[in-house]
N, C-alpha and C positions, 0 to 999 in steps of 0.2 A: 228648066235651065239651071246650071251649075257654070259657075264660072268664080274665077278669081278678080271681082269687082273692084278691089280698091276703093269700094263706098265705104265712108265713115257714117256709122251715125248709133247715138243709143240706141236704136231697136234694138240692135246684134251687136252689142257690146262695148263699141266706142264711147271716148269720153265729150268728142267732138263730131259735127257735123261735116262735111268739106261738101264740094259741088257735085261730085260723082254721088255720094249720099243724099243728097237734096235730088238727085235724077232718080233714084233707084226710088225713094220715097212717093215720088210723083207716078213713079210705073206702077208701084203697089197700090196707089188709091185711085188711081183713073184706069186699071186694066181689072181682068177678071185673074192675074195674076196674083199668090200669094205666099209668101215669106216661110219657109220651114224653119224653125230656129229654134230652141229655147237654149235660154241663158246658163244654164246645169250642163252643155254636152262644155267638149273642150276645144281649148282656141287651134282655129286652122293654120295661124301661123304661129313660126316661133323663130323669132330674130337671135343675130348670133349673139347680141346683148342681155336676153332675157326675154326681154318683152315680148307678150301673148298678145295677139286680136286676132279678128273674124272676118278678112279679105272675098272671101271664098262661100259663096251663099248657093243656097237651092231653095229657086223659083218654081212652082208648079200652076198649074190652072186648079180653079177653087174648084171643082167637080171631084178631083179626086184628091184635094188638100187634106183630109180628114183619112186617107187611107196610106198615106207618104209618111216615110218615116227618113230623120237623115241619120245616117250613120258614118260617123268619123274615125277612118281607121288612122293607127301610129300611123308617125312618120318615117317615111322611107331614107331620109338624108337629105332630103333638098329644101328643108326650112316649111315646106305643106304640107298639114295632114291628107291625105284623100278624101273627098265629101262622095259618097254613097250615096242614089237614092233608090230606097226600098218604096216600091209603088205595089200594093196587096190588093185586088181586087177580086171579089167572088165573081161566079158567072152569074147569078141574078144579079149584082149589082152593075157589072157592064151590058144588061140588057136593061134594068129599071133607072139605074142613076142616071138622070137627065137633065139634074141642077145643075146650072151654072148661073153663076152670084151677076148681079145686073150693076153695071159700073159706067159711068157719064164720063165722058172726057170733057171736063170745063174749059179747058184752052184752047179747043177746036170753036164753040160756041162761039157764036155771032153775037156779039154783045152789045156793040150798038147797034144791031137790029133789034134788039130784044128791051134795049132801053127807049128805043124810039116806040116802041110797041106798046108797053107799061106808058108811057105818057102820053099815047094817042086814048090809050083805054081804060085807064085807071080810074079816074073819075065820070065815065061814061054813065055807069050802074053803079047802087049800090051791091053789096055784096051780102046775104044772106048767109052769114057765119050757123044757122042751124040746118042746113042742110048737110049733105054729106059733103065730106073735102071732094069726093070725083068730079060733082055735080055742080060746084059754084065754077061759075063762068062759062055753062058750057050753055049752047042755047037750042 
């Protein structure tokens, strides 16, 4: 994904958060989505006062994050640079890569199911802290 977001946030350069930044945040830690950015490329926008930031991001899936490259061409006249995305994949690796990063969406999560759960069972059993983490609680 590439888009002209309007999220503020320090990841990508802003000095402030806003609410479109606090969403974009939220997509990046509860999706298998993630951020191309570093801080060294140049700002995508450029206001007619001066001022630089980073409106305009690329989104990819973590399977092929590590082979994405963004490339930021001049600008054409219209105040945005263009964001490129260079995706490099060999033929082994779109036949072998088949990571994809495991990611919880905690908002969906039933939580006072989950608390009602913890307080029906919490002090049921003790808990055997020398076994393995897989194995405690499971019966």
């Amino acid at each position: 994904m590439i888009g002209d977001f309007n999220a503020h946030s320090p990841k990508w350069g802003y000095k402030d958060t806003n609410t479109a930044g606090k969403e974009m945040e939220d997509l990046l830690n509860t999706s298998i989505l993630e951020l191309i950015y570093n801080d060294t490329d140049p700002s995508t926008y450029l206001h007619f006062n001066g001022a630089q930031t980073t409106p305009d991001l690329l989104l990819v899936s973590s399977d092929i994050s590590t082979n994405t490259k963004r490339i930021i061409l001049d600008d054409p006249g219209s105040g945005h640079r263009p964001v490129i995305a260079k995706i490099t994949l060999t033929q082994q690796q779109r036949i072998q890569d088949s990571y994809v990063r495991t990611s919880w969406n905690f908002k969906k999560a039933n939580w006072r199911s989950f608390t009602d759960m913890l307080e029906r069972n919490l002090h049921q059993e003790r808990i055997d802290f020398s076994q393995h983490p897989d194995k405690i609680g499971s019966h």
